[in-house]
N, C-alpha and C positions, 0 to 999 in steps of 0.2 A: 528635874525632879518635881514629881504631883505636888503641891500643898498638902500641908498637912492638916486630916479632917479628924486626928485621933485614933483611940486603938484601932486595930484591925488583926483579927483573926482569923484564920482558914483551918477549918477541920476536912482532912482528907485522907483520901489511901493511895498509896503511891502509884500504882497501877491503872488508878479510875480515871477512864477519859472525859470523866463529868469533872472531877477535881480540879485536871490539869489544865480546863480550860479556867476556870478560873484563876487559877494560878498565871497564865497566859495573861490576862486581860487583866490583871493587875500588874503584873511585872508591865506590861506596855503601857500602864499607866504610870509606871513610876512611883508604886502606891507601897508603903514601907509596910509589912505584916507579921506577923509569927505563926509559925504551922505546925498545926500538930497532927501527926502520925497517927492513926486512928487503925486499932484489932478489930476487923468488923464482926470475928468471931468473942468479943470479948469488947464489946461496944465501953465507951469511958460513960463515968455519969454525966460528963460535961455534954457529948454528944446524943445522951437519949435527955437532956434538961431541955437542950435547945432547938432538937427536931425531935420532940414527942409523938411526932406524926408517923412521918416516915421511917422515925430511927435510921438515918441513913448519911452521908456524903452526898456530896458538901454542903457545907456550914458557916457562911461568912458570919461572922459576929464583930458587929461595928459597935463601938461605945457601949459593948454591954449588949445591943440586940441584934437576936439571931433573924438572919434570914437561909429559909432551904429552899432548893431547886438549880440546875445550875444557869439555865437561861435566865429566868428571876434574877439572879445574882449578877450574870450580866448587865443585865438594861440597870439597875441598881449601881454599880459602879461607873457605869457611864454616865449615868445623871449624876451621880456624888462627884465626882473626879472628871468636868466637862471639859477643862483646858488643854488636855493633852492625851496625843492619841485617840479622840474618836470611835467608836467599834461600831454604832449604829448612826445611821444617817442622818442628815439636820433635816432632810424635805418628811411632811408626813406621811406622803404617801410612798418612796423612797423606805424609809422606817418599817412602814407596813409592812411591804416586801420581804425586806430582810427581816424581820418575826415571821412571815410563811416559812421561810425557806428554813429558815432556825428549826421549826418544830417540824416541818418536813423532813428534814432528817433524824431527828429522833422519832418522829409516828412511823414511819416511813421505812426506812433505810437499817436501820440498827435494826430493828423486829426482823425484817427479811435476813438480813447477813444470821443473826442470830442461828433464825431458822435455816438456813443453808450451811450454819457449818456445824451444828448440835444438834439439831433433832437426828432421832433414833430413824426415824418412821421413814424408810426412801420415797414415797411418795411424796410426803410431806416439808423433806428436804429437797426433791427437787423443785417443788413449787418457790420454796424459799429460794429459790438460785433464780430459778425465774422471775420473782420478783426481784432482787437484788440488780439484777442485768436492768431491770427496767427503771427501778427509781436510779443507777449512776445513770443510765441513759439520760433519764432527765434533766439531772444533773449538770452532765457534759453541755447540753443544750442550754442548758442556763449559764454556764461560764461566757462570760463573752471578755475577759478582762485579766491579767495575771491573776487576780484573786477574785473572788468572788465582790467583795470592795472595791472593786477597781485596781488600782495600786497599790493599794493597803489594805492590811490584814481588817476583816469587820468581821460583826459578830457572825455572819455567816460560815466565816472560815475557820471561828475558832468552833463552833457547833460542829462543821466537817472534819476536823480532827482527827475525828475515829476512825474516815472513812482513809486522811493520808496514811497514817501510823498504825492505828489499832488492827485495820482491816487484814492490810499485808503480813503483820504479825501470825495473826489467823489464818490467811490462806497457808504459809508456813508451816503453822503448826497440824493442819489439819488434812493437808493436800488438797484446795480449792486452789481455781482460779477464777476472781470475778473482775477485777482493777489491772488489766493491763494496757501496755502502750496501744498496741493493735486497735482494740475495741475501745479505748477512751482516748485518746490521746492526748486532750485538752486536760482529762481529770487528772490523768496521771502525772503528766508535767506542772499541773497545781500542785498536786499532792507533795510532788519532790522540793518546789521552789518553797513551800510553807513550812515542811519538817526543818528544810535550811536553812529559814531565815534564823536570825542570833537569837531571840529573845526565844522562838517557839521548842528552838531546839536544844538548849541549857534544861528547858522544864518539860522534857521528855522522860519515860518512864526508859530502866535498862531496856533494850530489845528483846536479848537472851532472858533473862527473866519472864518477860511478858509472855516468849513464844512457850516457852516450861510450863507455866501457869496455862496458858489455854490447849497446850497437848495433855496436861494431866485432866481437866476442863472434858475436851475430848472423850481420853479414857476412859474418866469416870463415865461420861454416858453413855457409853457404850458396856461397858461391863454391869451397867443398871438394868440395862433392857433383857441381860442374859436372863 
């Protein structure tokens, strides 16, 4: 178990793959917290006090202050909580790295999927599929190791998250195919040994809920463009 550095709060929504990665990277740290459950339709005053900015998930709040973003929140718990579990690497330039690859998939990857399984516009959704094939290609190419850490889960892998869990969700609910064995082989067999592992997989969202949520998701934009 981490030491203890004081309160620790997590504001999130059960469903958000930005939330659960923190929630990931504190349960693997051992780190004791309270979570609250956040209406994003019906925001708490707690959660617009502490991200005035964003008004959004997540929200760590240590001894009273808040910090929002969930990458920020990472490198932030890693430095608080150094002796156990690891997420970012001890070389600087190592480090470095793993902050590309962190925010290349959120600039990156998320925006394309996004657009390949929501936008209205066919041209503009298949552009989004085209990119999506080309950032996991990148991807692929960059695994060279069970996880993107090598052995162990780092912040790489918990920022890819979306792409094990959230993605498949989406193709699902929408009839895409972007993440399979054929075409990734290397992602996909990441993808399956990271949903597995004990700690990532206790703090997953329902499935069935999530695939409901992005076929109504779907729906709606679809029946918007009518």
């Amino acid at each position: 178990m981490a030491k203890d550095y004081g309160e620790v709060e997590l504001f999130g929504v059960g469903g958000s793959p930005f939330a659960r990665r923190v929630q990931i990277a504190l349960e693997l740290k051992g780190v004791q917290y309270t979570y609250f459950e956040e209406d994003l339709r019906n925001k708490s005053a707690l959660l617009l006090k502490y991200n005035p900015v964003h008004k959004k998930v997540p929200v760590l709040v240590h001894n009273g202050r808040p910090l929002a973003e969930s990458l920020v929140i990472l490198e932030y718990i890693d430095e608080t909580w150094e002796n156990h579990h690891p997420i970012l690497p001890q070389q600087p330039y190592d480090r470095a790295l793993a902050r590309f690859w962190s925010r290349y998939i959120d600039d990156k990857c998320l925006p394309a999927i996004s657009k390949a399984a929501f936008t209205v516009d066919k041209e503009e959704r298949d552009k989004g599929t085209e990119e999506s094939l080309e950032s996991l290609q990148i991807l692929e190419n960059e695994l060279k190791h069970n996880f993107f850490g090598g052995e162990t889960i780092d912040i790489v892998d918990i920022a890819a998250g979306f792409i094990a869990f959230w993605l498949p969700a989406i193709e699902e609910a929408v009839g895409l195919k972007l993440l399979t064995n054929e075409k990734f082989p290397k992602l996909y067999k990441w993808g399956e040994d990271y949903t597995n592992h004990p700690i990532v997989k206790k703090n997953l969202p329902q499935r069935d809920r999530l695939v409901g949520f992005f076929k109504a998701r779907y729906a709606s934009s679809n029946t918007a463009s009518k």
